[in-house]
N, C-alpha and C positions, 0 to 999 in steps of 0.2 A: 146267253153268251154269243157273241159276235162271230159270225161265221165268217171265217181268214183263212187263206192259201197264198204262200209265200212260193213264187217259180223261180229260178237261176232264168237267165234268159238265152242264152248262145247254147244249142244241143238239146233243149229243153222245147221252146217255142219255136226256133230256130234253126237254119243249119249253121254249125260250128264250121272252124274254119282254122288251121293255126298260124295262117297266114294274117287273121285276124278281119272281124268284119269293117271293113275301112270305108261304107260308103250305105249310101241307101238303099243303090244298085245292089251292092253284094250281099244286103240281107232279105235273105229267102227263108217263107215258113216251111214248118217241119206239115208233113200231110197231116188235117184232124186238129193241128194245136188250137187254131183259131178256135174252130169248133169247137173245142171242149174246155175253151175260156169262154167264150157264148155258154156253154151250156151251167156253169158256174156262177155267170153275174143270172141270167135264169132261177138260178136257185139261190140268189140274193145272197153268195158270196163275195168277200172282199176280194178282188187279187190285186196281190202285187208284186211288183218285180224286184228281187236283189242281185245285182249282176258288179262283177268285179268288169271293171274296162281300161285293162293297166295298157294298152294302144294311144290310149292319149297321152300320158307319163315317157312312154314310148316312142312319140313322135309320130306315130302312123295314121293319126286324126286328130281333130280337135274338141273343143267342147259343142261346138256349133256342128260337127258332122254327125254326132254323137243325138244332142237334138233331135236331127233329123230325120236319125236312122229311128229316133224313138217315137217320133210325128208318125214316122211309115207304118211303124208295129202298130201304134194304137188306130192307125185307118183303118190296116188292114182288119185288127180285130176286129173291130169297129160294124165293118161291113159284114161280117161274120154274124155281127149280134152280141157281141159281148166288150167287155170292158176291163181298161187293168187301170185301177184307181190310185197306184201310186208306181214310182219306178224309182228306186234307191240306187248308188252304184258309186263304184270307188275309183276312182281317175287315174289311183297311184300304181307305182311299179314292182315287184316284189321286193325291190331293193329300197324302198323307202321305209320299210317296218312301221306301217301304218298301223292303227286299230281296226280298221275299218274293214282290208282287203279279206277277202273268206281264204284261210279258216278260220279269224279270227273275226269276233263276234259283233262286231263296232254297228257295220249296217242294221245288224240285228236286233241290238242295243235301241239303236236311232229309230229302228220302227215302235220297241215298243214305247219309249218315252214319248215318242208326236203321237199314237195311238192310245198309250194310256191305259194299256194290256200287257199282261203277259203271254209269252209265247208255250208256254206247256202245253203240249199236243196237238198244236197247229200244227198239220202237214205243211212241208216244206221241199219242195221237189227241185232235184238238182242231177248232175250227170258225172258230177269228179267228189271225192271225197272232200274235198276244202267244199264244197256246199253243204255234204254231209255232216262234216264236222262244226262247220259255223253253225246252225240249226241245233245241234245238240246240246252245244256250251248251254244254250239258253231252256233249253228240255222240247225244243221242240221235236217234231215226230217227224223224223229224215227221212226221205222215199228217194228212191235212186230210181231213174230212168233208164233203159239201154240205149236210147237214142246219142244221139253228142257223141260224147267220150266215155258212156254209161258204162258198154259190154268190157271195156277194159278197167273200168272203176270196179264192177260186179267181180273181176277178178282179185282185183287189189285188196275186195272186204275180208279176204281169207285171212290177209297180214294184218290189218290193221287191225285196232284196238279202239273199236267204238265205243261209247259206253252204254248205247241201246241197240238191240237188233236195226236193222235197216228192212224196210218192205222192198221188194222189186219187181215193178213194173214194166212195158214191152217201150211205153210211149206215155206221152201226158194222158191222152182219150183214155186210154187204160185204168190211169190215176182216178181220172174222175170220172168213169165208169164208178168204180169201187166204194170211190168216198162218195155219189152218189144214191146206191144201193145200201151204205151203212145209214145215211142220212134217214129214209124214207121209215 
């Protein structure tokens, strides 16, 4: 079986922002993320990114800033040692009732038909419940991070109605501590 981890990318890799990340400048890594995507492609994991970026839909950047801000992520990895081998994302606005924006399952979908897999039990790490939820529709294995907007999501799991427990973790390095140690 193909060894695959699906990240959110803003809160996750990232610091979040609700001003929204609008530049190359303002996207900063979370402490460890890099590192513990290095430590992933190391152990000849896929990763990849699915990230809603509804600031473009929004007017608040473009496709080309969006790019660039994604050129920086993969340097930055990069230099780290590790690698994110694809980066999916949804352009649209909530207000467009896409397929594709999380919690709906569309990007999901899109990985697995160009992969040619299914996602059941693929860790899937994300910081708000619409990443939780998108990952699930398809069975994958939802892990919540507290970073981003995680500590207030970890609250929100008491209301909501997942249809599988949720793992929760401190930070990614944490993630892939774990999934590391189940691995060996």
């Amino acid at each position: 079986m193909m060894k695959l981890i699906v990240l959110d990318r803003d809160g996750v890799i990232n610091e979040d922002s609700d001003a929204f990340i609008k530049s190359p400048e303002e996207w900063r890594l979370l402490p460890g993320s890099a590192e513990a995507i290095a430590r992933l492609t190391h152990a000849r994991y896929q990763v990849v990114v699915v990230t809603n970026q509804s600031g473009v839909a929004r007017g608040h950047f473009d496709l080309g800033v969006l790019n660039r801000i994604h050129e920086k992520m993969q340097r930055e990895v990069g230099s780290a040692g590790g690698r994110i081998d694809a980066i999916f994302y949804c352009p649209h606005s909530p207000d467009d009732n896409c397929e594709c924006r999380k919690p709906m399952p569309g990007m999901f979908q899109d990985l697995e038909r160009r992969l040619q897999i299914k996602l059941n039990g693929i860790p899937a790490v994300g910081d708000s419940l619409r990443d939780l939820q998108a990952a699930q529709a398809l069975g994958a294995r939802a892990i919540l991070v507290r970073s981003g907007k995680g500590l207030k999501t970890e609250q929100q799991l008491m209301e909501a109605s997942l249809a599988e427990p949720v793992d929760v973790f401190d930070d990614l390095a944490a993630v892939v501590d774990s999934l590391l140690s189940n691995d060996s």
